[in-house]
C-alpha positions in Angstrom: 48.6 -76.3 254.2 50.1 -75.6 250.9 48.2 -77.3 247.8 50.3 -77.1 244.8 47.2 -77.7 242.5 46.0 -74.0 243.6 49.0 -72.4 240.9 49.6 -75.5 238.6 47.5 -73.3 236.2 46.7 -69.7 237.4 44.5 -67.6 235.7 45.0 -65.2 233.1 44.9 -61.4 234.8 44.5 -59.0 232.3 44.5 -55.8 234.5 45.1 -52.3 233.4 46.3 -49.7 236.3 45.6 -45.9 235.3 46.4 -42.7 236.6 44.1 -39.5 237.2 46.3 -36.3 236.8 44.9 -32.7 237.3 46.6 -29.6 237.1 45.7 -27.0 239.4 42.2 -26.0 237.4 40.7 -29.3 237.5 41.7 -30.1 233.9 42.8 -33.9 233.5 45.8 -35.4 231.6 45.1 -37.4 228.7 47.6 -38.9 226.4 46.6 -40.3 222.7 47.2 -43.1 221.8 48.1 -44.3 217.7 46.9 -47.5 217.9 43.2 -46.3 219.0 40.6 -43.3 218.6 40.3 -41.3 221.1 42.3 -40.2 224.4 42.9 -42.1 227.3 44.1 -41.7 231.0 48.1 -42.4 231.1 48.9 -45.9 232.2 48.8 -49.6 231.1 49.2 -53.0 231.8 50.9 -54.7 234.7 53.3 -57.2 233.9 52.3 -60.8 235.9 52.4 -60.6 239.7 53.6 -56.5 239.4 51.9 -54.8 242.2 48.9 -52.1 240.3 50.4 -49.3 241.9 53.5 -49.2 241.2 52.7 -50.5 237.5 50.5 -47.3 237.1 53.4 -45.3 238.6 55.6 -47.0 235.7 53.3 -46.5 233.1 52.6 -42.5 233.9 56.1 -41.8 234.1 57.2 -43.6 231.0 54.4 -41.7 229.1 54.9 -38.4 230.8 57.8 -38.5 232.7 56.0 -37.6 235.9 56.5 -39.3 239.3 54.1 -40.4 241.6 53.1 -42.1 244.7 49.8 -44.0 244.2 48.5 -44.6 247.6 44.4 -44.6 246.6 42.4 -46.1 243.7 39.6 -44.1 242.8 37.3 -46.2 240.5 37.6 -49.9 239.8 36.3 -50.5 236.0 35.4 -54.3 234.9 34.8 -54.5 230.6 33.6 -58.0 229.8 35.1 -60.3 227.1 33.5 -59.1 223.4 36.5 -57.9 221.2 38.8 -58.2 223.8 39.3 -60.8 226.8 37.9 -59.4 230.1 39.7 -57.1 232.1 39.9 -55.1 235.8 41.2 -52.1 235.6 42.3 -49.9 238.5 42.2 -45.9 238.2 44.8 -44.4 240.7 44.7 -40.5 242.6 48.0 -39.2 241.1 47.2 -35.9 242.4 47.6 -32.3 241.3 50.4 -31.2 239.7 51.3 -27.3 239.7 50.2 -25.1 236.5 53.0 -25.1 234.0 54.0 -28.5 234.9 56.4 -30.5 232.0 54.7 -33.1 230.5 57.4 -35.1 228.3 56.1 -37.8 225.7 58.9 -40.0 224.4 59.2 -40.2 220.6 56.1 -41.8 219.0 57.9 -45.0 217.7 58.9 -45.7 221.2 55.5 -44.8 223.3 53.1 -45.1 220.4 51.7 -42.2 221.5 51.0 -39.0 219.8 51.0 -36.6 222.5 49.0 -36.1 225.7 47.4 -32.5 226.8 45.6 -31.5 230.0 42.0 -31.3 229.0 38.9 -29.3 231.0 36.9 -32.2 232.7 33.7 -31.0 231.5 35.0 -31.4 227.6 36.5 -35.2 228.4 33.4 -36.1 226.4 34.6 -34.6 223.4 38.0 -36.3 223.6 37.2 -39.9 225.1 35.5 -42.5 223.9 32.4 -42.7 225.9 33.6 -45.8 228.2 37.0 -44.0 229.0 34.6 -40.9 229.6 32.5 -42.4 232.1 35.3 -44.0 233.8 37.4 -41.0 234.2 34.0 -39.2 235.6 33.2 -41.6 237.7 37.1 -41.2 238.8 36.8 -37.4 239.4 33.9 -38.0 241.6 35.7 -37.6 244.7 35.3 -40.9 245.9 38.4 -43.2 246.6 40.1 -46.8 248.4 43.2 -47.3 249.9 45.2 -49.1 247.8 47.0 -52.4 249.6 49.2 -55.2 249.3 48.8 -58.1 251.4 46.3 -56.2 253.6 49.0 -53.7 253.9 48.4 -49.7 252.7 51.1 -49.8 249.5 53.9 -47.4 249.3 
């Protein structure tokens, strides 16, 4: 039975869907970002009722022109409300990409980003701030979830 009090007022989803790109040595893709310190793992928000993956997808190829197919999450990352309201965010497998790969960044004033570099996991430390570190560790553990939609593996 359909009650339409369930979505007179849904809640507010803040969820940010990332990707983990490595090149064939490990090393991980990190853009950086002008409006904070610090690298971060390509991706973003997703728009209200966008499915994660393909808003990870979106984001990773409008910051780096690459293409993927997320098919598995690989950590799942909850930050409670201090600064910021509370927020889920999804890190995707987007796989290994041969050595010498193209990474294009679109013109700072468009991405607001300053570039993005593949980076030697053991050094993500020295580039991260230490909750985007952790994350993207936990991330490279080797560990993942298919993603779905509606029960069904996404494509």
């Amino acid at each position: 039975m359909h009650d339409p009090r369930l979505l007179a007022k849904p809640p507010v989803c803040r969820l940010g869907c990332l990707v983990l790109v490595r090149n064939q040595r490990g090393d991980v893709l990190l853009v950086d970002p002008d409006y904070m310190d610090g690298m971060i793992l390509p991706g973003g928000s997703a728009k209200p009722n966008e499915p994660p993956h393909l808003a990870a997808a979106r984001h990773l190829h409008a910051e780096t022109g690459l293409i993927a197919r997320l098919t598995h999450v690989l950590a799942v990352d909850f930050a409670p409300a201090d600064r910021h309201l509370e927020r889920l965010t999804l890190v995707y497998d987007g796989g290994t990409v041969p050595d010498g790969t193209q990474v294009t960044v679109p013109a700072r004033r468009q991405s607001g980003l300053l570039g993005a570099r593949f980076v030697p996991a053991r050094n993500l430390p020295d580039f991260m701030a230490p909750s985007q570190a952790a994350r993207a560790a936990e991330a490279l553990a080797g560990r993942s979830l298919p993603a779905l939609l509606h029960g069904q593996r996404a494509t």
